[in-house]
C-alpha positions as YAML, in Angstrom:
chain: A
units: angstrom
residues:
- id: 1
  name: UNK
  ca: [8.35, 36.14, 29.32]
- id: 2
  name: UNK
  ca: [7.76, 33.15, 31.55]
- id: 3
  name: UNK
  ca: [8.05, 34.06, 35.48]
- id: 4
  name: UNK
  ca: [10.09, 31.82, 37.93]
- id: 5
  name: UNK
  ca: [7.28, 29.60, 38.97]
- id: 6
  name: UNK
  ca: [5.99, 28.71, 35.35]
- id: 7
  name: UNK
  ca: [7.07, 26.43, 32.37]
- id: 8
  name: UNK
  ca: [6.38, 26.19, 28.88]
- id: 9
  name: UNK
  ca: [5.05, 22.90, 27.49]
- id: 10
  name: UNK
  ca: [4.48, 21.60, 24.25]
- id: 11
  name: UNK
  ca: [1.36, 19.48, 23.37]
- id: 12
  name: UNK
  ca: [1.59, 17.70, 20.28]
- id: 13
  name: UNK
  ca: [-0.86, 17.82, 17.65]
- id: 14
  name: UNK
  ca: [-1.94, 15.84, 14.90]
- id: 15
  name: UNK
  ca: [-3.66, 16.98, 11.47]
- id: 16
  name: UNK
  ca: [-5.32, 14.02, 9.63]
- id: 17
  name: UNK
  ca: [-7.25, 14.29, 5.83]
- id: 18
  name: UNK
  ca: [-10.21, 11.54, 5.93]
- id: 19
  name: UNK
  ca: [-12.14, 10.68, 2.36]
- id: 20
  name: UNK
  ca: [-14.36, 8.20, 1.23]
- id: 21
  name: UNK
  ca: [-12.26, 8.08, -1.96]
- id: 22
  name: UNK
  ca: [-8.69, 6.67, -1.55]
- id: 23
  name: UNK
  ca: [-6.50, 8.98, -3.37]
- id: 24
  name: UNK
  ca: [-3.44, 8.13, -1.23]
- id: 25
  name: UNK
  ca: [-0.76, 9.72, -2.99]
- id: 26
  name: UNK
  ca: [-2.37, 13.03, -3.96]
- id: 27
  name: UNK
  ca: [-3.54, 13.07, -0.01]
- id: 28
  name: UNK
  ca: [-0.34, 12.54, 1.28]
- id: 29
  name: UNK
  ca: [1.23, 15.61, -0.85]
- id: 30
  name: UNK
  ca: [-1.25, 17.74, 0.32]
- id: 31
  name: UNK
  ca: [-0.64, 16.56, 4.08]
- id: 32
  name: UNK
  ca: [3.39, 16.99, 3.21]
- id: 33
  name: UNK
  ca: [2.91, 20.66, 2.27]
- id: 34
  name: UNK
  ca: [1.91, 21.74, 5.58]
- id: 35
  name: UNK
  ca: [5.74, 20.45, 6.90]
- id: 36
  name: UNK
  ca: [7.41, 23.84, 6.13]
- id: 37
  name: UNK
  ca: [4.50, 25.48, 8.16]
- id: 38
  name: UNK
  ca: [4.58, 23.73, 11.49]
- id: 39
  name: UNK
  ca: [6.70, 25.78, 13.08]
- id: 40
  name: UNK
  ca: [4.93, 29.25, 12.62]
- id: 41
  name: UNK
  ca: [2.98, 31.26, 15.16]
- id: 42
  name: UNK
  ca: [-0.63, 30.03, 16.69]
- id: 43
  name: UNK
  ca: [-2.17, 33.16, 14.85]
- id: 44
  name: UNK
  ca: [-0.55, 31.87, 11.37]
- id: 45
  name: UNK
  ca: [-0.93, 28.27, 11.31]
- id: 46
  name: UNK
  ca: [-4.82, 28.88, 12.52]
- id: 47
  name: UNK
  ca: [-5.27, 30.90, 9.07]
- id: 48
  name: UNK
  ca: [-3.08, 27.95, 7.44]
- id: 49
  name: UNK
  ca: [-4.97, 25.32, 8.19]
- id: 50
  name: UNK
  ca: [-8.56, 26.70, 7.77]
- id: 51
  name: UNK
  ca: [-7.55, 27.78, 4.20]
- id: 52
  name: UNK
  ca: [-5.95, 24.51, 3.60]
- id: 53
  name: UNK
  ca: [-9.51, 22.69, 4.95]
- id: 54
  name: UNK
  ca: [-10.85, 25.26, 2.52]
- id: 55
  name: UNK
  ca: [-8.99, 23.84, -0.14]
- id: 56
  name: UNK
  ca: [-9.25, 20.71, 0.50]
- id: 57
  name: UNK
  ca: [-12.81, 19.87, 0.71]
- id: 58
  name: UNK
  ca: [-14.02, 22.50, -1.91]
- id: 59
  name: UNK
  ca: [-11.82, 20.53, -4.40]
- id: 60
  name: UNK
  ca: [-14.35, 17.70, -6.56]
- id: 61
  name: UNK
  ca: [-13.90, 14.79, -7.20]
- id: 62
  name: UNK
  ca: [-13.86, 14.01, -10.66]
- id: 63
  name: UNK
  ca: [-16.25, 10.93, -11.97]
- id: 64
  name: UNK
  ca: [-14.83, 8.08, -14.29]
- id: 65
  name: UNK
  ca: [-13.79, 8.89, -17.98]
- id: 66
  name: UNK
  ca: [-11.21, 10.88, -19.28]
- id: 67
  name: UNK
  ca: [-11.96, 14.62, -16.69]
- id: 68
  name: UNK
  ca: [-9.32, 15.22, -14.01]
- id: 69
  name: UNK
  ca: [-8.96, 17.26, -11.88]
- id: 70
  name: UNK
  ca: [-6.23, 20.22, -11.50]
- id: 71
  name: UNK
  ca: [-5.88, 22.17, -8.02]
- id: 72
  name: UNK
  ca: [-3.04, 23.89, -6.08]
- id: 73
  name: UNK
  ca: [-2.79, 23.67, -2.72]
- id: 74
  name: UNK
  ca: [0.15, 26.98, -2.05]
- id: 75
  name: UNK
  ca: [2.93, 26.42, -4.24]
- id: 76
  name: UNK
  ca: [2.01, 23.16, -5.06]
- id: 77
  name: UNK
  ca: [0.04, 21.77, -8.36]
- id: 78
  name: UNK
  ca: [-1.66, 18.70, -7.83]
- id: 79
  name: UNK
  ca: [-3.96, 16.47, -10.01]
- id: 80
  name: UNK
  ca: [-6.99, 14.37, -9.43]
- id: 81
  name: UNK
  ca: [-7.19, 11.68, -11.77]
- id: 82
  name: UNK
  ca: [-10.17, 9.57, -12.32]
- id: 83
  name: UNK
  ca: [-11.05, 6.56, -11.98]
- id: 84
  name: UNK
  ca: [-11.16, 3.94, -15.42]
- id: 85
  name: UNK
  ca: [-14.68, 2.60, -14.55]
- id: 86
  name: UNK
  ca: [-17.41, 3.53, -12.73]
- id: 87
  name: UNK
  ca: [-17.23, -0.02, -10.32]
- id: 88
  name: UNK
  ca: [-13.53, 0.36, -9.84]
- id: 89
  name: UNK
  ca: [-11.86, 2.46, -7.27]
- id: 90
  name: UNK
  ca: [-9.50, 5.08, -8.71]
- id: 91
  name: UNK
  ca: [-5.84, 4.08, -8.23]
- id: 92
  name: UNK
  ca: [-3.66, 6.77, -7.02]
- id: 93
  name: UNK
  ca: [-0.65, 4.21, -5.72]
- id: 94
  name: UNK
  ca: [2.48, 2.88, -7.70]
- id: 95
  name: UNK
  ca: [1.45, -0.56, -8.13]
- id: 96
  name: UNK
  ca: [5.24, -1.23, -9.19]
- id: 97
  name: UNK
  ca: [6.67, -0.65, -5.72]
- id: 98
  name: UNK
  ca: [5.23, -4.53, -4.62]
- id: 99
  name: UNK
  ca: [7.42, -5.86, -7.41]
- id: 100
  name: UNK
  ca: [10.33, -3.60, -5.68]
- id: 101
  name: UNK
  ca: [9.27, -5.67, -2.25]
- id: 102
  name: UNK
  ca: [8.75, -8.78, -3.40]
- id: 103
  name: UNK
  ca: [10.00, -10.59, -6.78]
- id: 104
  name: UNK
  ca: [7.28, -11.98, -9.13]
- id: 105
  name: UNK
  ca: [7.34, -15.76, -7.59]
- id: 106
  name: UNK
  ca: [7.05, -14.71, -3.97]
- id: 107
  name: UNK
  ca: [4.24, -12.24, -5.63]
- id: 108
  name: UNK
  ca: [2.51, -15.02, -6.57]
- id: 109
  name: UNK
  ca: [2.70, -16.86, -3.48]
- id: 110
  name: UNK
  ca: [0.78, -13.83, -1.67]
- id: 111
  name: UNK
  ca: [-1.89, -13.93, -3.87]
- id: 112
  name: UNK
  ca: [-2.09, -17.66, -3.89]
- id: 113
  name: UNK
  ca: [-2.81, -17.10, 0.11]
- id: 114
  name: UNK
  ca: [-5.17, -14.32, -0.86]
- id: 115
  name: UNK
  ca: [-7.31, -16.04, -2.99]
- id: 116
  name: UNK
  ca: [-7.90, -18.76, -0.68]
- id: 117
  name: UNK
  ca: [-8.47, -16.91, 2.13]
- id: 118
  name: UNK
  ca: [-6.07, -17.66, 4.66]
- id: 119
  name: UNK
  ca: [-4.88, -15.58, 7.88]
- id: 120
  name: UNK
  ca: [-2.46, -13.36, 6.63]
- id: 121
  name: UNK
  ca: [-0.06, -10.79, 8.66]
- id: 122
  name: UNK
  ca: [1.81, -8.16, 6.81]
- id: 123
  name: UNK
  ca: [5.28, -6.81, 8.73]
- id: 124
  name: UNK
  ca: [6.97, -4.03, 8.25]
- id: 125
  name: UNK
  ca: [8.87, -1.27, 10.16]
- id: 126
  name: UNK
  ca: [6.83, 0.90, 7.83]
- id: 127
  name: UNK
  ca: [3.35, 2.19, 8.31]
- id: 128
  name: UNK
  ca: [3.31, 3.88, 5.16]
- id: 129
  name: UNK
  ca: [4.73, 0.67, 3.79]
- id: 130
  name: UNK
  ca: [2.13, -1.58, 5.02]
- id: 131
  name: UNK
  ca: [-0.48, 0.46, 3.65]
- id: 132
  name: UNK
  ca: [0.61, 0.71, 0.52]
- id: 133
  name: UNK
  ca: [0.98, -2.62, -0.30]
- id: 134
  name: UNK
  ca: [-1.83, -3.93, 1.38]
- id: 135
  name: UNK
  ca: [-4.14, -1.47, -0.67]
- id: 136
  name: UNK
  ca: [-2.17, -2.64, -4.13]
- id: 137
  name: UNK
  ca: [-3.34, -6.20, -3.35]
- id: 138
  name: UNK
  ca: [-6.76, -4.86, -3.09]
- id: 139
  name: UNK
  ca: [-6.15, -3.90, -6.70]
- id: 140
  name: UNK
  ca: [-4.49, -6.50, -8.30]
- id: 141
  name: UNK
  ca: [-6.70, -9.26, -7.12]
- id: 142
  name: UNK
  ca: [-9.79, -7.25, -9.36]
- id: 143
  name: UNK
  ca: [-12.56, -8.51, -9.62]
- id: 144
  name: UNK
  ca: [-12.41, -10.23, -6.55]
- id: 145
  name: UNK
  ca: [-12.82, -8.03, -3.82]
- id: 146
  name: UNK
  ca: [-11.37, -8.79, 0.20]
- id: 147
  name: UNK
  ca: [-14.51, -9.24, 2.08]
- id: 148
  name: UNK
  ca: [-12.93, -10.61, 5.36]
- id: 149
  name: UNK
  ca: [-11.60, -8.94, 8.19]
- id: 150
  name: UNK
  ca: [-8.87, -5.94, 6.95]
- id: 151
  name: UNK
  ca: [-7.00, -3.66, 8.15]
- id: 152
  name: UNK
  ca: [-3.68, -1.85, 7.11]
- id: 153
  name: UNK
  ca: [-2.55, -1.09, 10.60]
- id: 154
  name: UNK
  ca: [-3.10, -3.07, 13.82]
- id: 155
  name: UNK
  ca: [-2.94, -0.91, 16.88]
- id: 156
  name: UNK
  ca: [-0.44, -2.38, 19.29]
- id: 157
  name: UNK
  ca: [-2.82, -2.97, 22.07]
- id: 158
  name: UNK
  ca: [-4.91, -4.94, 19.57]
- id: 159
  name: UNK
  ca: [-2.14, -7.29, 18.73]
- id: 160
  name: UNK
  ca: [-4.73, -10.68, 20.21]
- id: 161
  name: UNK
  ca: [-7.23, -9.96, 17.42]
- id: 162
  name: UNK
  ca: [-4.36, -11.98, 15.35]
- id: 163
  name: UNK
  ca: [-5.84, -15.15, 17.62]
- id: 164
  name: UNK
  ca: [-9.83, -14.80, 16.78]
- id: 165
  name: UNK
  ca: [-11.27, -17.20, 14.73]
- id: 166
  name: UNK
  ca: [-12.10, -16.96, 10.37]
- id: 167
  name: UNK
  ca: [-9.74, -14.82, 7.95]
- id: 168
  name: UNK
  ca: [-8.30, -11.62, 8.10]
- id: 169
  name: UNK
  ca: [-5.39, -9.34, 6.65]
- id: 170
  name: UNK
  ca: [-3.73, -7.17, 8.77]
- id: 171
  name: UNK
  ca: [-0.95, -4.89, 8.65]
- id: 172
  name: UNK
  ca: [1.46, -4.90, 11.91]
- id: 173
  name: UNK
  ca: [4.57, -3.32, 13.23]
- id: 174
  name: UNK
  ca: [7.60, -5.46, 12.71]
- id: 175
  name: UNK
  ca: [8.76, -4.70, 15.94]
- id: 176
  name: UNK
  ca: [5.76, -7.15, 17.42]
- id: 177
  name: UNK
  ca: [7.23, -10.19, 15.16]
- id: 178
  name: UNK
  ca: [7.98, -12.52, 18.27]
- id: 179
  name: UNK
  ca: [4.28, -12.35, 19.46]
- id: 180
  name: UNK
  ca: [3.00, -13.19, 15.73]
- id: 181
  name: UNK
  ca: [5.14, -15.80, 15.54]
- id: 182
  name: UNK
  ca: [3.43, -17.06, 18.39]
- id: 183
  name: UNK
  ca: [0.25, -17.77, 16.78]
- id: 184
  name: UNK
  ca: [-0.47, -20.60, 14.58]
- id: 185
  name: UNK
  ca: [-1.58, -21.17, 11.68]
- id: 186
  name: UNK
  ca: [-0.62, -17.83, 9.91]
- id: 187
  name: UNK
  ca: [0.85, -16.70, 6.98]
- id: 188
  name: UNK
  ca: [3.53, -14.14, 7.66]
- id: 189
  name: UNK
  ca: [4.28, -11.65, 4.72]
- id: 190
  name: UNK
  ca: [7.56, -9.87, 5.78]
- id: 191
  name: UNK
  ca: [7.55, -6.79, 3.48]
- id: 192
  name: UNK
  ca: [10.69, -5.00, 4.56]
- id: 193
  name: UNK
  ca: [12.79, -8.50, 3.22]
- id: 194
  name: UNK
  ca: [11.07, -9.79, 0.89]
- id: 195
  name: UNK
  ca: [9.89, -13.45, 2.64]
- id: 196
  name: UNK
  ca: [6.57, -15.25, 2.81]
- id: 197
  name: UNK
  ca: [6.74, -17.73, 5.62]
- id: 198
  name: UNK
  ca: [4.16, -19.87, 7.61]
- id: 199
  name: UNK
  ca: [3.99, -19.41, 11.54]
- id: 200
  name: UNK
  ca: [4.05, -23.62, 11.94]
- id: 201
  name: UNK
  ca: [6.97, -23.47, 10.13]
- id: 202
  name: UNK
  ca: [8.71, -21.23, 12.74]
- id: 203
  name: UNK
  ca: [6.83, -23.46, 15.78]
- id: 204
  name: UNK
  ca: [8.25, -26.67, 13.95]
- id: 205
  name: UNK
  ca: [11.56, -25.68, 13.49]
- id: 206
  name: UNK
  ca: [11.87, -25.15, 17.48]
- id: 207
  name: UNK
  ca: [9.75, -28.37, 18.57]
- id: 208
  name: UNK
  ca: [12.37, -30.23, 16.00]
- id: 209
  name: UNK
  ca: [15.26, -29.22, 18.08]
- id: 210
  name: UNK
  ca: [13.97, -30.64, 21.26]
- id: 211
  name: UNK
  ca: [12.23, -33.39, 19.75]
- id: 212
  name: UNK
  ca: [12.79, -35.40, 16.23]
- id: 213
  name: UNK
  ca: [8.50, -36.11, 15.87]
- id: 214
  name: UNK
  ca: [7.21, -35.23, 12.76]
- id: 215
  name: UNK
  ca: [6.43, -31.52, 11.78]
- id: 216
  name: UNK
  ca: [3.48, -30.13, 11.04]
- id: 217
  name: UNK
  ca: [3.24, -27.47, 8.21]
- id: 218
  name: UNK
  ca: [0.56, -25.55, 6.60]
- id: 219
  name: UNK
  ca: [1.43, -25.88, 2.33]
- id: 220
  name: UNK
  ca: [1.27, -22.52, 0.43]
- id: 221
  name: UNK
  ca: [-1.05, -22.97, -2.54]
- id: 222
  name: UNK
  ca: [0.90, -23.00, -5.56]
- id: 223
  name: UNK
  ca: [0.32, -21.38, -8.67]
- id: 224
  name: UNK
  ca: [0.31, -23.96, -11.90]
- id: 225
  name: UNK
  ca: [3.92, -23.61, -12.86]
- id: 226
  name: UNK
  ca: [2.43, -22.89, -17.01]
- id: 227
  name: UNK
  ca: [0.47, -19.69, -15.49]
- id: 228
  name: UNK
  ca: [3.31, -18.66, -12.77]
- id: 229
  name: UNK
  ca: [6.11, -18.96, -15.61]
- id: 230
  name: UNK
  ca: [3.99, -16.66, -17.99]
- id: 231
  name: UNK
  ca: [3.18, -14.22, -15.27]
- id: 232
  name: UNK
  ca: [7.09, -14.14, -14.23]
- id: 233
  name: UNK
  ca: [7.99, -13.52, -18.07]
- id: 234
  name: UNK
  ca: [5.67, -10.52, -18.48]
- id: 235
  name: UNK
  ca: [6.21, -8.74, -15.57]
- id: 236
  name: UNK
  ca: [9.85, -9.31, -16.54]
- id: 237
  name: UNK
  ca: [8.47, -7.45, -19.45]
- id: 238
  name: UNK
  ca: [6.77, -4.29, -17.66]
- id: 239
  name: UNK
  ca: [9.10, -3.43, -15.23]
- id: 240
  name: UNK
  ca: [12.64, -3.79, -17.72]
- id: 241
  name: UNK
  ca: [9.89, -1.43, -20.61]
- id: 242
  name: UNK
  ca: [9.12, 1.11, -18.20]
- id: 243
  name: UNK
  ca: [12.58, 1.32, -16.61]
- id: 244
  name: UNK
  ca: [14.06, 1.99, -19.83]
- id: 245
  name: UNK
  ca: [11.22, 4.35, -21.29]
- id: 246
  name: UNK
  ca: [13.01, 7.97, -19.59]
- id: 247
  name: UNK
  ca: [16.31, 6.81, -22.13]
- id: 248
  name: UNK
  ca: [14.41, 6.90, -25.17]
- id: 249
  name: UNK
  ca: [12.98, 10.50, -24.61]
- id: 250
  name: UNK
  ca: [14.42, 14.18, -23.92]
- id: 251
  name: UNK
  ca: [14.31, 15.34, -20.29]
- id: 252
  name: UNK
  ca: [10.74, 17.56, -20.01]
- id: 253
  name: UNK
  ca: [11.68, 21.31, -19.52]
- id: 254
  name: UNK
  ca: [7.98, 22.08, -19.63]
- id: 255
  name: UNK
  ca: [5.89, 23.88, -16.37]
- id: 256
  name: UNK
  ca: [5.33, 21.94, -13.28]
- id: 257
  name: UNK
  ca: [1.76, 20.92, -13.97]
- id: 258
  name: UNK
  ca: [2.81, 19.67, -17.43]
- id: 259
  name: UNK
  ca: [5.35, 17.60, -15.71]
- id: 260
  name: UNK
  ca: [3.25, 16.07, -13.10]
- id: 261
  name: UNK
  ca: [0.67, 15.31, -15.27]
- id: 262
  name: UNK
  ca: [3.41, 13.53, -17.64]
- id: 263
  name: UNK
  ca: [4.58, 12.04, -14.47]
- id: 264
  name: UNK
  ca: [1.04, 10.48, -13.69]
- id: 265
  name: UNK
  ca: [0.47, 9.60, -16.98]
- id: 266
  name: UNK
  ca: [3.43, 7.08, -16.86]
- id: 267
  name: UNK
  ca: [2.64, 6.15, -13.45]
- id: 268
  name: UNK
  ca: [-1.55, 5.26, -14.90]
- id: 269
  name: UNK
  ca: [0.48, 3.64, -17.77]
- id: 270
  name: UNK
  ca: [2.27, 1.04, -15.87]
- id: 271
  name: UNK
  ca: [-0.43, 0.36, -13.53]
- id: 272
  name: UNK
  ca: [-3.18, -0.44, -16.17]
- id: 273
  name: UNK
  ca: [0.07, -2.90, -17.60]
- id: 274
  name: UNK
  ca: [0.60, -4.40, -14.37]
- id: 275
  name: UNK
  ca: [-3.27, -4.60, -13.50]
- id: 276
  name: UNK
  ca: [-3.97, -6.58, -16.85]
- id: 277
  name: UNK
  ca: [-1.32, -8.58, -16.36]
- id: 278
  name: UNK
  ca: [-2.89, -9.41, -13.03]
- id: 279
  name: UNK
  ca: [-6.48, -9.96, -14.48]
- id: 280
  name: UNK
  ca: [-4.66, -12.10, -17.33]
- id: 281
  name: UNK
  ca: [-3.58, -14.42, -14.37]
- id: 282
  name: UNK
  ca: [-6.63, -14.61, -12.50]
- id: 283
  name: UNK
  ca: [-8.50, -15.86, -15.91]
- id: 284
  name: UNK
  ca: [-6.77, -18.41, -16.26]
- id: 285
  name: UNK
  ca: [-6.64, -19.54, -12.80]
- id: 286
  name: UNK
  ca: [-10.13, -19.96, -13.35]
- id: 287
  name: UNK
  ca: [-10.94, -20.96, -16.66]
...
């Protein structure tokens, strides 16, 4: 019981998994589980969460080839799967969901802008959204590899670094669109509607209302139309074979780690589709 003179405040708290290896998916189940136990007693949760640390970093990693990994963290079964080649990162994200943001031509416009390394600014109202994609791109544009300035989420406070000189990606809150659109000479990626759009073009269109002058405009590389047409078609391809696959088979009544593991097995199926489909493009961009 509280006397008359005192008052109960609540501090919040935050619990955060770091790893060198970027199993997002599996990481953020793990992180998910400990929802139905936030609300327990100090004594409880203290036991909770140094048995889930437990867990969690006495769990290995398993090295590339055909070993995974099978853990539960409570009630709930979870899988490491590992990655295809020793110099590759393991994927552990649904490489699918950018085709769900983004059709296959304004796809291809992104990683037109990638590969020539210009200033790029993801939006979205969606943290978890922005890293997501962001970290797809890192896999789809194998075996080139991002060596410029990256990250998935610009703090707020750290909105000028979008002015500083050279290349960069980075992820920002939509709700600080007006002061990107401020800065030149960007390439805005707006992931929660689908749109890839310049920052001169947004500067030119309100200079052209005060004054008819010429506009100034940065050009988004283009993909040869041969290469962009035959990327469209098979991605066209993946995502109508995979959306039909769960009609052509019975529903799974098997145990939950059986299911799961069917679950990431079509999930690692459509990735290594839409990865070689990817790699398929980049060839013959450079050929």
């Amino acid at each position: 019981m509280l006397s008359g003179d005192e008052m109960r405040r609540y501090i919040p708290q935050c619990c955060a998994i770091v790893s060198h290896y970027p199993y997002h998916s599996t990481l953020k189940e793990c992180l998910s589980c400990l929802c139905p136990h936030v609300e327990k007693s100090l004594t409880e949760m203290t036991a909770f969460i140094k048995e889930f640390a437990y867990v969690i970093t006495h769990t290995p990693v398993p090295p590339a080839g055909n070993l995974r990994v099978n853990f539960r963290l409570y009630d709930l079964d979870l899988i490491l799967l590992p990655p295809t080649h020793p110099d590759k990162p393991v994927i552990d994200l649904e490489l699918h969901l950018v085709f769900l943001c983004f059709n296959a031509e304004e796809f291809l416009k992104i990683l037109s802008c990638i590969l020539v390394e210009e200033r790029i600014v993801f939006l979205s109202s969606n943290y978890d959204l922005l890293t997501m994609f962001m970290e797809s791109l890192m896999h789809l544009i194998l075996p080139f590899r991002w060596k410029s300035k990256y990250s998935t989420v610009l703090p707020s406070n750290k909105i000028d670094y979008l002015k500083t000189p050279g290349t960069f990606l980075y992820g920002v809150h939509s709700r600080h669109t007006k002061d990107v659109e401020k800065v030149a000479n960007l390439v805005i990626v707006d992931v929660d509607n689908g749109k890839v759009i310049t920052t001169d073009q947004n500067l030119c269109k309100r200079e052209h209302t005060k004054s008819k002058g010429a506009k100034r405009r940065i050009q988004l590389p283009n993909i040869p139309t041969q290469i962009a047409n035959l990327f469209v078609d098979k991605m066209s391809q993946v995502n109508r074979k995979f959306a039909l696959s769960g009609t052509l088979r019975p529903n799974s009544f098997k145990n939950s780690e059986e299911h799961n593991l069917e679950i990431k097995k079509r999930i690692l199926d459509q990735n290594k589709c839409i990865t070689s489909i990817c790699q398929e493009l980049i060839a013959d961009l450079f050929r």
